[in-house]
C-alpha positions as CSV (number, residue, x, y, z in Angstrom):
1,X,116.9,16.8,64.9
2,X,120.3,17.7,63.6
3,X,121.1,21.1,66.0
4,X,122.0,23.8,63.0
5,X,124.8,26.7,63.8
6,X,122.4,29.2,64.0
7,X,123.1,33.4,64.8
8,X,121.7,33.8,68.4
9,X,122.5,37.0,69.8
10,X,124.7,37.7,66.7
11,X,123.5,41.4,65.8
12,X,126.9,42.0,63.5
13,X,126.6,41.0,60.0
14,X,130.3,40.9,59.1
15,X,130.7,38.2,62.2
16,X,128.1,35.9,61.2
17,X,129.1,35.5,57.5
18,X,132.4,34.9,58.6
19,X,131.7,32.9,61.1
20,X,130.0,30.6,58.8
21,X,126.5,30.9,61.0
22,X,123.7,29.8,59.4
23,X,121.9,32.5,57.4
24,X,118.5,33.2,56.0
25,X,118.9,35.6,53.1
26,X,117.2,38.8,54.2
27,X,119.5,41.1,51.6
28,X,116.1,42.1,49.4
29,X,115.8,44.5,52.4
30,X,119.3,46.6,50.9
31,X,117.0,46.9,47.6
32,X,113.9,47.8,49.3
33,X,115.7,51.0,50.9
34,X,117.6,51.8,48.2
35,X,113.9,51.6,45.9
36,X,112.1,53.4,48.6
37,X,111.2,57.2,47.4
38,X,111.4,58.3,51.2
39,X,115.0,59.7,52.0
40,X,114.1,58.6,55.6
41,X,112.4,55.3,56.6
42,X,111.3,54.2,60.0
43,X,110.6,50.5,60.4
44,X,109.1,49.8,63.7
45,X,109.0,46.0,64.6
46,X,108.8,43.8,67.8
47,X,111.9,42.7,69.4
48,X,114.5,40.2,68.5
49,X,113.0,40.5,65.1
50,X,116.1,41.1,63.2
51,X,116.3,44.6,63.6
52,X,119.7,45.3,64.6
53,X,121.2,42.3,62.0
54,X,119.5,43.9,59.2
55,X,120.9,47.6,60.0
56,X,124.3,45.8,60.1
57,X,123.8,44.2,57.2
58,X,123.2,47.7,55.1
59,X,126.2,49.1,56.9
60,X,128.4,46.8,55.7
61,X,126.7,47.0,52.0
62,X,126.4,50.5,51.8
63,X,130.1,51.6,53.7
64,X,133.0,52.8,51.8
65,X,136.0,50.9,53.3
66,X,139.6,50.1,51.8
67,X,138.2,46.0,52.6
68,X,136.5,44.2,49.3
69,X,133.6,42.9,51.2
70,X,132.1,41.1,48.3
71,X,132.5,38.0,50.2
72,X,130.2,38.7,52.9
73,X,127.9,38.7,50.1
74,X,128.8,36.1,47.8
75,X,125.8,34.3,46.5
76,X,123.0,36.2,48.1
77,X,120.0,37.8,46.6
78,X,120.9,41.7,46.2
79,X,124.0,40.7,44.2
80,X,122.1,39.5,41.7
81,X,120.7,43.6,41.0
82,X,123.1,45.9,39.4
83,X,121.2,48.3,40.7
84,X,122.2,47.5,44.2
85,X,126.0,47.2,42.9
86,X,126.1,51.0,42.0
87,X,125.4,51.8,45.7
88,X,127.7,49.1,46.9
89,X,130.7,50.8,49.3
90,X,130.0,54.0,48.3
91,X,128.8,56.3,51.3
92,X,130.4,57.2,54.5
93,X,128.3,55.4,56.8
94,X,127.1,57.1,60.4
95,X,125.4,54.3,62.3
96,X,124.2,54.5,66.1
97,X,122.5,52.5,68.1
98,X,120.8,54.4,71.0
99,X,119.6,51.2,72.6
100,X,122.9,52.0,74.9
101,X,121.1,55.6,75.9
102,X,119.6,54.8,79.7
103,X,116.9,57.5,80.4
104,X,116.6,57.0,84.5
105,X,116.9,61.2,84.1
106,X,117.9,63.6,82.3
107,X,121.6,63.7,83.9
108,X,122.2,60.0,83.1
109,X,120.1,60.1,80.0
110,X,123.3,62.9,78.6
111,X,125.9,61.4,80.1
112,X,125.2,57.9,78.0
113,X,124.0,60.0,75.2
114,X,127.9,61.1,75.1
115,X,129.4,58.2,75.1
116,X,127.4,56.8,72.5
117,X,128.0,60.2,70.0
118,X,132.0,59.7,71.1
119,X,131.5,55.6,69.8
120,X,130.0,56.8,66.6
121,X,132.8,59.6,65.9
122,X,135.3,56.8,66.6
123,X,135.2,55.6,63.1
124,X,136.3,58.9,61.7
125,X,139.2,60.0,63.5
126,X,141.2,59.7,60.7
127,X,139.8,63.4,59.8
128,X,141.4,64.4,62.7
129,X,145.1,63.7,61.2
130,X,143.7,64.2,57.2
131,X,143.3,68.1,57.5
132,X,139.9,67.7,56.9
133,X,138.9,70.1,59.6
134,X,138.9,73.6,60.2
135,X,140.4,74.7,63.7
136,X,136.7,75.1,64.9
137,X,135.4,72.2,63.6
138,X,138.5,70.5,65.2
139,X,137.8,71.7,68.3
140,X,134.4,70.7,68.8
141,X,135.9,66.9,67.7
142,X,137.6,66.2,70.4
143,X,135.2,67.9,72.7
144,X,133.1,64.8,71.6
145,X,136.2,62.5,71.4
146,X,137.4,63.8,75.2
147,X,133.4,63.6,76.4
148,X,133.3,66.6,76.8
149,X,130.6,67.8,74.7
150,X,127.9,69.5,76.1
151,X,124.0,69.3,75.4
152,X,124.0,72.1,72.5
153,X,127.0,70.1,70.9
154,X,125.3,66.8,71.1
155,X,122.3,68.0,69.9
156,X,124.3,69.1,66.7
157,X,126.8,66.1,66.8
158,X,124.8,64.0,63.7
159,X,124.9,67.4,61.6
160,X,128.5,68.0,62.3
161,X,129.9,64.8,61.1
162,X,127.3,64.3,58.2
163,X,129.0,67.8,56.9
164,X,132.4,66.6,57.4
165,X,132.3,63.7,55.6
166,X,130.0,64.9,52.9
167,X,133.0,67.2,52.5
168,X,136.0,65.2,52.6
169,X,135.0,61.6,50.8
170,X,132.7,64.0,48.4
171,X,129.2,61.7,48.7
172,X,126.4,62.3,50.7
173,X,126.0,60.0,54.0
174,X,123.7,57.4,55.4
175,X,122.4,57.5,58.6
176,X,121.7,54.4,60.5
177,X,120.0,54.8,63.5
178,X,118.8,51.6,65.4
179,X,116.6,51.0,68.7
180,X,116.1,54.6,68.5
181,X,112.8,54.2,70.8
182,X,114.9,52.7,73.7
183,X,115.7,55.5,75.5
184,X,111.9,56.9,75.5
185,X,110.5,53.4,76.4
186,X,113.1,53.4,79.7
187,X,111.7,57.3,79.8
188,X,108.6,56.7,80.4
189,X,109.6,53.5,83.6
190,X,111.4,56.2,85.5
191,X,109.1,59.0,84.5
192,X,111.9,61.0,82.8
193,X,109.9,61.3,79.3
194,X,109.7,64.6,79.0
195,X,113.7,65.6,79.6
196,X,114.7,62.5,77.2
197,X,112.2,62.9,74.5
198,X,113.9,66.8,74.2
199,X,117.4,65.2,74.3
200,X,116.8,62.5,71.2
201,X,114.7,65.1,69.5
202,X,117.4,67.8,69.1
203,X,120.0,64.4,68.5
204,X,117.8,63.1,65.7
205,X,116.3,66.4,64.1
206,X,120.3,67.3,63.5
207,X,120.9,64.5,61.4
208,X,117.7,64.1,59.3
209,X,116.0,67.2,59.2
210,X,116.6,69.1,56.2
211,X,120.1,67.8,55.9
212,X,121.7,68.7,52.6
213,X,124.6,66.4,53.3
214,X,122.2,63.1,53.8
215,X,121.4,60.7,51.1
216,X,119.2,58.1,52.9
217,X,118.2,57.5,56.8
218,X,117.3,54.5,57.9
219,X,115.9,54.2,61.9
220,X,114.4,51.4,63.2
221,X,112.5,50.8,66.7
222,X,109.7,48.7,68.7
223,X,107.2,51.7,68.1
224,X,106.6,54.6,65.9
225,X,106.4,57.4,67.9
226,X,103.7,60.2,67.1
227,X,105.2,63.5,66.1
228,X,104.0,65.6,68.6
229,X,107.2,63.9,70.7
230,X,110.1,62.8,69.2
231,X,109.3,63.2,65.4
232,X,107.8,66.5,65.8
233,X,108.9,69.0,62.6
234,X,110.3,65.6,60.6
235,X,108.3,65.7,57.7
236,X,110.4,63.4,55.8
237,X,110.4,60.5,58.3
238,X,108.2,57.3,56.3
239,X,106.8,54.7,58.6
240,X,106.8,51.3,57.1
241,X,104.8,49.8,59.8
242,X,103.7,45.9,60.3
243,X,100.3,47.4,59.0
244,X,101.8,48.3,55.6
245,X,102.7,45.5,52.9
246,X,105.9,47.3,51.7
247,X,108.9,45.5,53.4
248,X,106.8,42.6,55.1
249,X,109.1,40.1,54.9
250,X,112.4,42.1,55.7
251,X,111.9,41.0,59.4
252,X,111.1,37.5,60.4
253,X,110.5,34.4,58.5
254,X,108.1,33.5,56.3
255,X,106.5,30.0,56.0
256,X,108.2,28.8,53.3
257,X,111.9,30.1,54.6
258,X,110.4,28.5,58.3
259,X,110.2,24.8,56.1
260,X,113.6,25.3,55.0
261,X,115.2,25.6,57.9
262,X,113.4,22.8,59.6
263,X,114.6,20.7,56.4
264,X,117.9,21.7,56.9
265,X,117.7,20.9,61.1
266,X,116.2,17.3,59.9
267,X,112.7,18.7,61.7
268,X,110.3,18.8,58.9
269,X,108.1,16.7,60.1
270,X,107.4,19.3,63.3
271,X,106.3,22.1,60.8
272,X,102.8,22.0,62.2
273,X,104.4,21.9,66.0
274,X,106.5,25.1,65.4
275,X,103.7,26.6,63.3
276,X,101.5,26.5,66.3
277,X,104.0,27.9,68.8
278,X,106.0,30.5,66.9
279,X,103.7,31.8,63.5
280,X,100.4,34.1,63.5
281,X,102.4,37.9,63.4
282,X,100.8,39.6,60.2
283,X,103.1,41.9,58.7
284,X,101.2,43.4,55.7
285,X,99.1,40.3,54.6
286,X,102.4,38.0,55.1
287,X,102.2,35.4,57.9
288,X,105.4,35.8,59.9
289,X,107.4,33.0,62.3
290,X,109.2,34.3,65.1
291,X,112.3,34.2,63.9
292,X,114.0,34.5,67.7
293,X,112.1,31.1,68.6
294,X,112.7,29.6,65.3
295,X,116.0,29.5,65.6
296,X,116.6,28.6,69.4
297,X,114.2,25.7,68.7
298,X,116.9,24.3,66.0
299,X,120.1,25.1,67.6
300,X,119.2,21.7,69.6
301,X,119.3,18.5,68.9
302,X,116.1,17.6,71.0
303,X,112.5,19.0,70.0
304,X,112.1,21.1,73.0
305,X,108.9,23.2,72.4
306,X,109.7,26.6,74.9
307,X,108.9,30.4,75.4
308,X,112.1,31.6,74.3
309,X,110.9,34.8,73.2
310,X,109.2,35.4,76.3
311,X,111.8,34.0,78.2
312,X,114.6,36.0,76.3
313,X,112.4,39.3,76.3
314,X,112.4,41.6,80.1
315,X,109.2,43.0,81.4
316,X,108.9,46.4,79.5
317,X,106.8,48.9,78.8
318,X,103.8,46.7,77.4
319,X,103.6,44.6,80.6
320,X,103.5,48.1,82.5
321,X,100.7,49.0,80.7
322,X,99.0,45.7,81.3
323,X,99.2,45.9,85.2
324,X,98.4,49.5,84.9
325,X,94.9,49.3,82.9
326,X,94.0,46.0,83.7
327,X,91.0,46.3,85.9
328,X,89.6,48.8,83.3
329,X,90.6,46.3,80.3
330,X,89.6,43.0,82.2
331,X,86.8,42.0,79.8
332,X,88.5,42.1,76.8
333,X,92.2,40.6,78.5
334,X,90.1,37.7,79.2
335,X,88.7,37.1,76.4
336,X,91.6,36.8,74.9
337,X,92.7,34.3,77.3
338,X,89.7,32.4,76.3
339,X,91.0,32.9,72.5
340,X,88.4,35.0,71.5
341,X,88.4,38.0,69.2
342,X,88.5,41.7,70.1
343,X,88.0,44.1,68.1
344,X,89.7,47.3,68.0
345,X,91.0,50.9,66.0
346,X,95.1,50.5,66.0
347,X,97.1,53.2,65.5
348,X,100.9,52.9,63.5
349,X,102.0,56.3,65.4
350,X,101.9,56.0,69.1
351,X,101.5,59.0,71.5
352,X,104.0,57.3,74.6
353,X,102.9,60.2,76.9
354,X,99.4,59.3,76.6
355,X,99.9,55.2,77.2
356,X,98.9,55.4,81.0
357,X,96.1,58.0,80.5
358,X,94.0,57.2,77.2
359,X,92.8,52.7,77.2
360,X,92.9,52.8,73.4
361,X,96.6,53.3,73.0
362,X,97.4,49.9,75.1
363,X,96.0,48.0,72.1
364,X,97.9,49.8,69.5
365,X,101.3,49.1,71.5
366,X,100.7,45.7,72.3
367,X,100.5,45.1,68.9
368,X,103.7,46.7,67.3
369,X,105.2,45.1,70.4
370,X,104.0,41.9,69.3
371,X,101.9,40.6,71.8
372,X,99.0,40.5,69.3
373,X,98.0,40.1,66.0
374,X,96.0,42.7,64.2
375,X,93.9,41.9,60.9
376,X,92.6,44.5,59.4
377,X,89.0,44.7,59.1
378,X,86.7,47.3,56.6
379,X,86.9,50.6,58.2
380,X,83.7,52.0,60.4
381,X,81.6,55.1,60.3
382,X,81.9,55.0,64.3
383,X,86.0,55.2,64.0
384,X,85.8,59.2,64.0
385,X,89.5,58.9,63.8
386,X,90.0,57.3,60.7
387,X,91.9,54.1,62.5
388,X,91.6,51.0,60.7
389,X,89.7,48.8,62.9
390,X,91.4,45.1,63.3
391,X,90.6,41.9,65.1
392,X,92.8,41.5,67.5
393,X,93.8,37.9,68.9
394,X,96.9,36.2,70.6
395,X,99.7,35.1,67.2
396,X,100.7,32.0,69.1
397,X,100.9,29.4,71.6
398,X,104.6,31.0,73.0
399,X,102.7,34.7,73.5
400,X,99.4,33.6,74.8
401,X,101.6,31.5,77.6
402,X,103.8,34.8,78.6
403,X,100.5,36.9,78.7
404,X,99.1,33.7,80.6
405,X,101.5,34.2,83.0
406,X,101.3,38.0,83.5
407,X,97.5,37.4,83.8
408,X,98.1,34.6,86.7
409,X,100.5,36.9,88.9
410,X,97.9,40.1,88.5
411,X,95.5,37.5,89.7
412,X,97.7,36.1,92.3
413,X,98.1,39.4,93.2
414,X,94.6,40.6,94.0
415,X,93.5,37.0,95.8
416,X,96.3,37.8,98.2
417,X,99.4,35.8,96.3
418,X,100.4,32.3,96.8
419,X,98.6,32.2,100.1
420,X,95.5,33.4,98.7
421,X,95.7,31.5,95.7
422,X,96.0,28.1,98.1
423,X,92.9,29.5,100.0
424,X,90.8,29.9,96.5
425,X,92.0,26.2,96.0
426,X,90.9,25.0,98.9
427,X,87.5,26.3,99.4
428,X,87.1,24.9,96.0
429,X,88.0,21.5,97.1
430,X,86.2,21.7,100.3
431,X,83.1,23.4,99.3
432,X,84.0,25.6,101.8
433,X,80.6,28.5,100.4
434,X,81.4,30.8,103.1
435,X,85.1,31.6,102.7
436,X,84.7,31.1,98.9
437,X,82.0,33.9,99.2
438,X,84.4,36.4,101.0
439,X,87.4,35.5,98.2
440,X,84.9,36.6,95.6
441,X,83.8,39.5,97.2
442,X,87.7,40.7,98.6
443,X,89.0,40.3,94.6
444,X,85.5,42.5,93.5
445,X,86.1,45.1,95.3
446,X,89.9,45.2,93.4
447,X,87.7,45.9,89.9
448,X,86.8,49.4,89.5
449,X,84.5,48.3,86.3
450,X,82.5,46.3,88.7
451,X,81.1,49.8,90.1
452,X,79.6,49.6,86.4
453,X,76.4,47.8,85.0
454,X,77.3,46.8,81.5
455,X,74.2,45.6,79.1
456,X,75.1,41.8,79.5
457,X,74.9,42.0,83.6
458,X,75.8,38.1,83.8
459,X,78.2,37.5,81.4
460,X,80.1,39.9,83.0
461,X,80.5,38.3,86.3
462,X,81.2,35.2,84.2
463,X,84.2,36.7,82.6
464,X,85.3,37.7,86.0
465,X,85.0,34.4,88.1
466,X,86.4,32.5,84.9
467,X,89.2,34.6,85.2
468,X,89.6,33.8,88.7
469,X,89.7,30.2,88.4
470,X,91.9,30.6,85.5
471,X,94.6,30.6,88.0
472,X,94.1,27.1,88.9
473,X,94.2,25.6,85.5
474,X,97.7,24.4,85.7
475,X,97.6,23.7,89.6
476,X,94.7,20.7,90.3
477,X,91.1,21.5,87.5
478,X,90.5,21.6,83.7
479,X,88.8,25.0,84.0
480,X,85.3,24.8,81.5
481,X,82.3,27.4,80.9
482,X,79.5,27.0,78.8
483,X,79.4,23.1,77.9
484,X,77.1,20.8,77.9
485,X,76.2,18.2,80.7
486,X,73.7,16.3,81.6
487,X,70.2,18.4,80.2
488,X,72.1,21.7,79.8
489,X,74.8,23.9,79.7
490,X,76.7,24.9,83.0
491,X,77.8,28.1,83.9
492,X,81.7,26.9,84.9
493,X,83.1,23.4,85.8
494,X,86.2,22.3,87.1
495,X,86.8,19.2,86.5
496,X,89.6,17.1,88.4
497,X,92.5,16.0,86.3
498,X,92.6,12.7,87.2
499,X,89.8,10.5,88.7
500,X,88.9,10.3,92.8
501,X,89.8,14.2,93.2
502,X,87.5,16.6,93.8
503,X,85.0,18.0,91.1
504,X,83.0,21.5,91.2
505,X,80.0,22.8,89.1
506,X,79.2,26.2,89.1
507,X,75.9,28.1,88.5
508,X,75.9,32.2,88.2
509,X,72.6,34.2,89.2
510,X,73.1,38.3,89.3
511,X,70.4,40.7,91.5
512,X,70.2,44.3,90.3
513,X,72.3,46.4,92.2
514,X,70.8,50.1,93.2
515,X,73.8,52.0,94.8
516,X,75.1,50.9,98.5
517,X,71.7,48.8,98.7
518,X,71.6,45.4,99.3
519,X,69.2,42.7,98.4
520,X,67.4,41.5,100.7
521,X,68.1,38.3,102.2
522,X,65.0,36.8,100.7
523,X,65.9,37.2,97.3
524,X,69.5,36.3,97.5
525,X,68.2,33.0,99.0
526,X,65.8,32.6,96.4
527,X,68.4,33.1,93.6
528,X,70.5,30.7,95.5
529,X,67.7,28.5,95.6
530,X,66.9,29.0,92.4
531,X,70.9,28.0,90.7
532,X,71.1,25.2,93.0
533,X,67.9,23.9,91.4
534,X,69.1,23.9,87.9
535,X,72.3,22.3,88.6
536,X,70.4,19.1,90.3
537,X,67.1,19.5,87.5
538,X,69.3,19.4,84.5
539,X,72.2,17.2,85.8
540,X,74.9,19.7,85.3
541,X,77.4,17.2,87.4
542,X,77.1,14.6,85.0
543,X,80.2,14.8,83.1
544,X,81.6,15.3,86.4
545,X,80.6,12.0,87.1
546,X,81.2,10.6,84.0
547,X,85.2,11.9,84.7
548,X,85.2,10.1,88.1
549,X,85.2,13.0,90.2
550,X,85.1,12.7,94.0
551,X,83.5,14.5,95.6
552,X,81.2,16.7,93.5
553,X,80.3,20.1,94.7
554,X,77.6,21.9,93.5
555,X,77.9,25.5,93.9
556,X,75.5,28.3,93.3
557,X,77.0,32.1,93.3
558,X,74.9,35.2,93.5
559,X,76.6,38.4,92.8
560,X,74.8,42.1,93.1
561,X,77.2,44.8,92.6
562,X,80.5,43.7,94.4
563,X,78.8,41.8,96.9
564,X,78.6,38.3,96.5
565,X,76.9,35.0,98.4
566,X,77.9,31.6,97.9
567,X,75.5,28.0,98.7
568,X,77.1,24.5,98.1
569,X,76.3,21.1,98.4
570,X,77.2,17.8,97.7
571,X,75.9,16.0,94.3
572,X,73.9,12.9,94.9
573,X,75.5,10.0,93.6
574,X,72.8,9.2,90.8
575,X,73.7,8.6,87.8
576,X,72.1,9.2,84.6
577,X,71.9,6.2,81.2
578,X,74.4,6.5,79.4
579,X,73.9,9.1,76.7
């Protein structure tokens, strides 16, 4: 592939046009707002989605400076509107971006806070020296330009300005607020929601509530957060959510952009490739690409198909929920490991302060943080709350392997970490029933919905032990459930991946579990008996065989409860016609 000069970590507009940076015309977005009946618009997306380029772009389109900034427009799409030229450089522009507000507490939380209000009254010092301010109004300038400004005067510092320079350029200002979840997302990490949700509250509400002197507000974010926090009282806040079709393409690429790019990189011809990895977010109805990973994967010149999303994003708030209600989740995490579909009510408005208390509200964040894709399914009398009811499955390759990986290390975690994971491996190999047995029944006991007897007893134990030996799927076996070998279908095979290894065929049997009683040992062996029976009867191991596996252990795995007993033997070394 020819490597093109593509924008990475470019968030300034003015910088990448004349920098000569490759550029995917996004400027329909500049018409969308300026269309949009809402005087305020929220548009939450996932990160690295072109947020921050896109509020840079309508700063420099909607600004009034002394520059003719025509040419960072020159040829693209919202020149081509005079509608869009009436608005062009007309407003005094107040943009913020509160992703530089850290939330550890409330101390640190204002102190940042003022630094960033000081940065945005930067820009208009000239009405400092223009007479443009009473001696009050002067005063309480530099208290903001001299950080000096206290909590009461931050919490007015968006009205303040927005008056002044209504007043002196005589036009009503945009507001641009970007990232302006960050701070409540680090909030809610070092437990300090409460204190920073009242800080950006009073910040916000001074700007865009009831503001004569505001002509639009734009914000943008990873999540829309529910009113009774930081939107409570702002009536005239719009979410264009990735559930709504208004906007859908303003963030991301679409397929056909995604083609022209790779035509431009000489890498048409992996369309399919990047489709796989990087597509599958449904904004609206619109299939979106990545547009992160898009363009990492053609600022090479060798096809190098990586996580860079993952890789670029930190663990946040989304993998915090994901350690902290996975036991309660595990079914359904699993099966989307196993690329099934859940499905599920998601909400567009998200209630932060609830995340680690209510299990609904994980789905709903993890996908406007963009670890899933939601499609909208008919609505349900059961939904009592009117949520739209989706299906809810992995978008791509590049996500399912960063959940993959989260998945491994809470597994890793609860089998007792590398060592444990060696010890699971080895048992395996060995046929080693008795220490495999006390594995099983150490990593049960870390499942609090174990204690619960769901209406499919069995297939629950399968989802756990699959998830188990999930773990090992990169290490030393192709990890299988449900197929077809020999006369049957097996509970779970791992099959070697490569010939003379060791190969394993599992069987599941469950004994009802009454409280703290335990089976008796006479039925356990029974059932063990019993699993053992139908692997050799309907020659599970065949396709074991058939692989070249060596040795081949059958195992047979009773589970009551959170206890669990283990039986193994050897397969015989028969062999079946071939089918």
């Amino acid at each position: 592939m020819r490597p093109l000069d593509v924008p990475i970590g470019v968030s300034d507009f003015k910088a990448l046009r004349e920098g000569g940076k490759y550029y995917v015309d996004k400027t329909e977005f500049i018409s969308d707002v300026l269309r949009a009946p809402p005087q305020v618009l929220l548009f939450p997306r996932p990160r690295r989605f072109g947020k921050s380029l896109n509020m840079s772009m309508l700063k420099y389109f909607l600004e009034r400076s002394s520059e003719d900034r025509r040419p960072l427009f020159e040829g693209l799409a919202v020149m081509r509107d005079q509608d869009n030229l009436a608005h062009f450089q007309q407003y005094p522009v107040i943009y913020t971006r509160l992703g530089t507000v850290w939330a550890g507490d409330r101390v640190e939380a204002r102190e940042t806070l003022r630094e960033e209000v000081r940065r945005i009254y930067e820009p208009h010092a000239y009405l400092l020296t223009e007479g443009a301010l009473t001696p009050h109004e002067r005063a309480r300038f530099l208290e903001i330009f001299e950080r000096r400004a206290d909590e009461a005067l931050l919490g007015s510092a968006l009205d303040d300005l927005s008056r002044f320079l209504h007043r002196y350029h005589g036009k009503r200002v945009v507001i641009l607020v970007d990232e302006y979840d960050a701070p409540l997302h680090l909030s809610q990490v070092h437990k300090s929601f409460a204190e920073t949700v009242e800080l950006i509250r009073k910040f916000l509400h001074s700007g865009i509530k009831d503001n004569p002197h505001l002509f639009k507000g734009v914000l943008t974010g990873i999540l829309r957060v529910s009113n009774e926090s930081i939107f409570s009282g702002l009536n005239n806040v719009v979410t264009y959510s990735i559930l709504r079709s208004e906007c859908a393409t303003s963030f991301g690429f679409t397929e056909e952009e995604t083609k022209k790019i790779l035509r431009d990189a000489d890498g048409h011809d992996q369309f399919e490739r990047v489709r796989i990895w990087y597509q599958g977010y449904l904004f609206g109805e619109q299939s979106i690409f990545n547009p992160w990973s898009v363009l990492n994967f053609v600022h090479q010149s060798d096809v190098r198909f990586l996580n860079y999303w993952a890789r670029e994003s930190p663990s946040d708030f989304s993998e915090e929920l994901i350690a902290r209600w996975f036991t309660q989740c595990y079914e359904d995490f699993e099966k989307l490991l196993r690329e099934e579909v859940i499905e599920k009510p998601i909400q567009d408005h998200i209630a932060l302060r609830d995340a680690t208390n209510h299990q609904e509200t994980v789905w709903s964040i993890l996908v406007m943080t963009g670890y899933l894709r939601a499609e909208a399914v008919d609505q349900r009398e059961e939904d009592e709350d009117g949520e739209p009811l989706c299906k809810l499955s992995f978008p791509n390759r590049e996500v399912r392997g960063r959940f993959t990986r989260i998945f491994k290390r809470w597994m890793e975690a609860g089998i007792g970490g590398k060592p444990g994971l060696a010890e699971l491996e080895l048992s395996l190999l060995e046929g080693n029933a008795e220490r495999l047995a006390v594995l099983l029944e150490g990593f049960l006991l870390k499942l609090s919905s174990y204690d619960r007897a769901p209406k499919d007893v069995e297939a629950h134990y399968h989802v756990f032990l699959m998830g188990m030996l999930v773990t090992l799927e990169e290490r030393v076996f192709q990890v299988k459930s449900n197929g077809e070998s020999g006369h049957g279908r097996y509970d779970v095979m791992l099959i070697p991946k490569r010939p003379g290894l060791p190969g394993v065929v599992m069987e599941l049997k469950v004994l009802p579990a009454s409280g703290s009683k335990v089976p008796s040992k006479a039925k356990v062996d029974a059932a063990l008996d019993a699993a053992l029976l139908q692997i050799e009867t309907l020659e599970y191991a065949q396709e074991l065989r058939e692989r070249g596996a060596k040795p081949i252990h059958e195992i047979a795995v009773v589970f009551s409860g959170k206890r669990a007993w283990v039986r193994s033997r050897r397969a015989s070394p028969r062999r079946l016609p071939p089918r």
